[in-house]
C-alpha positions in Angstrom: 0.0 0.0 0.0 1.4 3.3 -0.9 2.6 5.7 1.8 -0.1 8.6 2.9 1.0 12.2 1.5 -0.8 15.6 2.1 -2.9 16.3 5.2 -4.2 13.0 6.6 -8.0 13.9 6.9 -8.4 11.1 9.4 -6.0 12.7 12.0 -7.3 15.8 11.8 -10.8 14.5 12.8 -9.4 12.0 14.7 -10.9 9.0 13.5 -9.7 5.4 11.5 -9.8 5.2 8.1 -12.5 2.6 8.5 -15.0 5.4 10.5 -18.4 5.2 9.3 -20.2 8.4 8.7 -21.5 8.6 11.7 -18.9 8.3 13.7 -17.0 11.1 11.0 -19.5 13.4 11.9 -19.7 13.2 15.5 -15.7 13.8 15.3 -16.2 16.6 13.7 -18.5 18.4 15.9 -16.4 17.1 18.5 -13.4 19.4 16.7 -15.8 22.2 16.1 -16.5 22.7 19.6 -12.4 23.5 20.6 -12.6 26.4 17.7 -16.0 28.4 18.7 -15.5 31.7 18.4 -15.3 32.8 22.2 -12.4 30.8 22.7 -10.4 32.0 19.3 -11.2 35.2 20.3 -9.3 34.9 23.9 -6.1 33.9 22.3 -3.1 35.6 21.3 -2.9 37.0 17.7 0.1 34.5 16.5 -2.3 31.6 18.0 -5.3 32.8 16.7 -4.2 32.4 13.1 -2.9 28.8 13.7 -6.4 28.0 15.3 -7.7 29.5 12.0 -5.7 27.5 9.7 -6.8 24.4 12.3 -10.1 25.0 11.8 -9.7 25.2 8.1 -8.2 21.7 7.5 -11.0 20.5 9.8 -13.9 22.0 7.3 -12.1 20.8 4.4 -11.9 17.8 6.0 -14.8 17.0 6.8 -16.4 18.7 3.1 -14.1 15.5 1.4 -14.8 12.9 4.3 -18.9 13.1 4.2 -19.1 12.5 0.9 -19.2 9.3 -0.7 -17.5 9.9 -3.9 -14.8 12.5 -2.7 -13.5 10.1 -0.2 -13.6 7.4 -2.0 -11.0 9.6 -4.2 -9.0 11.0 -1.3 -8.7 6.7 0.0 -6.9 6.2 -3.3 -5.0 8.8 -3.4 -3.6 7.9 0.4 -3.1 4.4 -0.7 -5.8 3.3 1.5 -7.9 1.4 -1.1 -6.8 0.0 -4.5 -8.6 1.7 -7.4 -10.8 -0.4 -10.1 -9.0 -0.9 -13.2 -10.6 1.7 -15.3 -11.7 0.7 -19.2 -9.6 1.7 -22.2 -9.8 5.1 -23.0 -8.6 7.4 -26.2 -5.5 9.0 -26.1 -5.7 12.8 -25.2 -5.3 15.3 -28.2 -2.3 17.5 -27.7 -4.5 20.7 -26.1 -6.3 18.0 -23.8 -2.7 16.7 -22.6 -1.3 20.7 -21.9 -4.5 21.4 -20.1 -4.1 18.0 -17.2 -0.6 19.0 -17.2 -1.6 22.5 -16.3 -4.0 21.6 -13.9 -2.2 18.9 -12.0 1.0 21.5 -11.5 -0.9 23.8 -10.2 -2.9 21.1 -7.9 0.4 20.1 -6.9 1.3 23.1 -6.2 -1.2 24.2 -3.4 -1.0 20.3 -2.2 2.7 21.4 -1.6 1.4 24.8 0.0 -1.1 23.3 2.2 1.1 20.5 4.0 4.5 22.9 4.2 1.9 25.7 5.9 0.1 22.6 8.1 3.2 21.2 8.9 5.2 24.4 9.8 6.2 23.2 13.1 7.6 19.7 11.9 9.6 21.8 9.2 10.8 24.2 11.7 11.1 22.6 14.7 9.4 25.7 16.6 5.8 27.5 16.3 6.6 29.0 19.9 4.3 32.0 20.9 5.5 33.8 23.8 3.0 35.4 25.8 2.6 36.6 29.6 -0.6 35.3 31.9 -1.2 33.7 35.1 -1.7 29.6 34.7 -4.6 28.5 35.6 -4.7 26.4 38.6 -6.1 22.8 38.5 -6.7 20.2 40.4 -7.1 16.2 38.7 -7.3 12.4 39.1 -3.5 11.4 38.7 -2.7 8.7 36.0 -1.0 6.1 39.0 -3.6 7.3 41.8 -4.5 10.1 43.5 -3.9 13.8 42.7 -2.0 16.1 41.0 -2.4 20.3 41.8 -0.7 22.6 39.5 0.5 24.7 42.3 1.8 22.3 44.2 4.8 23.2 41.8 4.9 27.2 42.9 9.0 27.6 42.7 10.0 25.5 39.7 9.6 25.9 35.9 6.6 23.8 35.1 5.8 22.1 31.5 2.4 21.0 30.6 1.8 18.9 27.5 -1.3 18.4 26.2 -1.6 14.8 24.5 -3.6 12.0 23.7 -2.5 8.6 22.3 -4.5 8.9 19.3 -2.0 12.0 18.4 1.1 11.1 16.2 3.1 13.9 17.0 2.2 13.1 20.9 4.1 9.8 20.5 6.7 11.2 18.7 7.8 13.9 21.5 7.7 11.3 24.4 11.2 10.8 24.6 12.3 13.8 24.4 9.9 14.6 27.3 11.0 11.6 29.5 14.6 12.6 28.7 14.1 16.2 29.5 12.1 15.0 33.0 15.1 12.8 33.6 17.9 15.2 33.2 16.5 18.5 34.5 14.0 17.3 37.5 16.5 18.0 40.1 17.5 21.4 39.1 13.9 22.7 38.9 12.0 21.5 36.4 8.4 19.5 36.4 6.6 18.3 33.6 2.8 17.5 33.9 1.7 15.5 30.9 -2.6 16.2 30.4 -3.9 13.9 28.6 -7.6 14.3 26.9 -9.0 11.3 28.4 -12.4 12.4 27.2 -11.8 12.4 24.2 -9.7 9.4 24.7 -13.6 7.7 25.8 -15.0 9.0 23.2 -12.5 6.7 21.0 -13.0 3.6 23.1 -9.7 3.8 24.9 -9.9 3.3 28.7 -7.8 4.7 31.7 -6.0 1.4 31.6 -5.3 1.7 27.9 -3.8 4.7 28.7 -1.5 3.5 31.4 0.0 0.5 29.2 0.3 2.8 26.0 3.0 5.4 28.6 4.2 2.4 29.4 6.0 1.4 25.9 7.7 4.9 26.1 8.7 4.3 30.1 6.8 7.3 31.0 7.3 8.7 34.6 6.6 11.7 34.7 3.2 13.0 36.1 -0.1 12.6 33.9 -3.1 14.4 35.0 -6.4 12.8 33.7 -8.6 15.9 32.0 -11.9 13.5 32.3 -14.0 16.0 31.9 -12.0 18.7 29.5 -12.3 21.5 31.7 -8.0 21.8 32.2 -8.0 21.7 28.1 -10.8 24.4 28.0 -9.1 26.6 30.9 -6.1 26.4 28.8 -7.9 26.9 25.3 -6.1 24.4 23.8 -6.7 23.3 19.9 -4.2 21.2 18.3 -2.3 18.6 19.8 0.2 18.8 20.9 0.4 22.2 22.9 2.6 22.6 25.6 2.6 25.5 28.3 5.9 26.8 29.8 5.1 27.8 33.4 7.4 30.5 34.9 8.5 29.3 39.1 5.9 32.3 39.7 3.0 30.6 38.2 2.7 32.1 34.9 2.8 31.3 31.5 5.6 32.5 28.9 5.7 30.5 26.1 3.1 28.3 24.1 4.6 25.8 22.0 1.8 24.1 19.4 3.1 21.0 17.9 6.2 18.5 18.5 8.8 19.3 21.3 12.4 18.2 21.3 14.8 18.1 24.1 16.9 21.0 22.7 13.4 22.9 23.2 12.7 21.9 26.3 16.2 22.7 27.4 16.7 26.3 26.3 13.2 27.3 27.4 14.1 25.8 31.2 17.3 27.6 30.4 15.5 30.7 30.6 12.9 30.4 33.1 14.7 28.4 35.3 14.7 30.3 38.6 18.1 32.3 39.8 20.8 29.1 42.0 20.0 28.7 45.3 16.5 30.2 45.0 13.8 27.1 44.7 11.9 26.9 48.1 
């Protein structure tokens, strides 16, 4: 089967290939419901045009995933089904074979556009927005038992990654997270992972599931259960992933939308990591 190119229409919804429309649509809503306009409003501007250009890919989406025809097209061209052998046909006149070249350049072309612009932070290894607000506090069921309270962590540089396990880029940054948790917890830094385990239900996966999928990855750090999507609401959160670095004085200087890596992690602890001698 031929490797998927271009925006995978599934992800973005989060759904399997094999979703029936029902389930599609439900998805969908589901995604609509993170972009409303109240929330996009409340964010800052650099985040407000990635929501927007979030939002879009979800519309288009679901325009090519509701109907029959247009994804049965977008499955073949992702290599998810193997198209019927079409009949013979007559060759193309000469105008007829400059016009599909034309045409499938300049398709191509904003294919191209579309995935570098969607993809910006894979490309770049940053879409970072720095901003300057208090965190808010929460307080959830922790992954291994009992509780977990942001401000418990008052006096060290906090992380929180937003992440589910249906989220490719999610599994990708793991390491890097565990490594970072690893190397830098003694000198001041705490990572909270949050994962969307409504969402999570909504998909069929259970708290258990959960547990043995951080597992694989030898997970320790903290992982606050969002069972009810209020954390992910306080925090307006829209793609995944979206981390939160959390100054030692409880606020929030940069958002980072899409995949960390250590060298991220590291400089931004670099940074906020409070002055030798002065962690309570």
């Amino acid at each position: 089967m031929a490797e998927m190119s271009g925006p995978n229409y599934y992800r973005l919804l989060g759904v399997n290939p094999d979703a029936d429309q029902a389930t599609i649509a439900a998805a969908y809503e589901q995604q609509r419901q993170r972009y409303t306009p109240d929330r996009l409003a409340e964010l800052d501007v650099e985040l407000q045009a990635l929501a927007r250009n979030r939002l879009a890919e979800i519309e288009r989406a679901y325009q090519v995933l509701s109907d029959p025809e247009r994804r049965r097209q977008y499955d073949i061209s992702q290599g998810l089904v193997t198209p019927a052998k079409s009949p013979v046909r007559r060759s193309l006149s000469r105008r007829e074979a400059v016009n599909a070249f034309i045409f499938a350049f300049v398709a191509v072309g904003l294919v191209v556009a579309v995935w570098m612009f969607t993809n910006r932070d894979t490309l770049n290894g940053q879409a970072m927005g720095e901003v300057n607000r208090p965190a808010p506090n929460f307080t959830a069921p922790e992954l291994r038992g009992g509780t977990i309270e942001l401000a418990q962590y008052r006096g060290k540089v906090v992380l929180i990654n937003f992440w589910g396990t249906w989220c490719e880029p999610c599994k990708r940054e793991l390491p890097a997270l565990q490594q970072a948790y690893e190397q830098f917890a003694e000198q001041g830094l705490m990572i909270i992972g949050v994962n969307l385990t409504d969402d999570e239900q909504v998909q069929g996966q259970t708290v258990e599931g959960v547990a043995a999928f951080l597992a694989q990855y030898g997970v320790t750090y903290p992982i606050a259960l969002d069972v009810d999507g209020k954390i992910t609401e306080a925090y307006r959160v829209f793609p995944l992933p979206t981390s939160f670095f959390i100054t030692a004085d409880g606020q929030i200087r940069y958002v980072h939308v899409g995949e960390l890596t250590l060298t991220d992690i590291a400089a931004r602890f670099a940074e906020l990591r409070p002055a030798s001698g002065s962690q309570p």
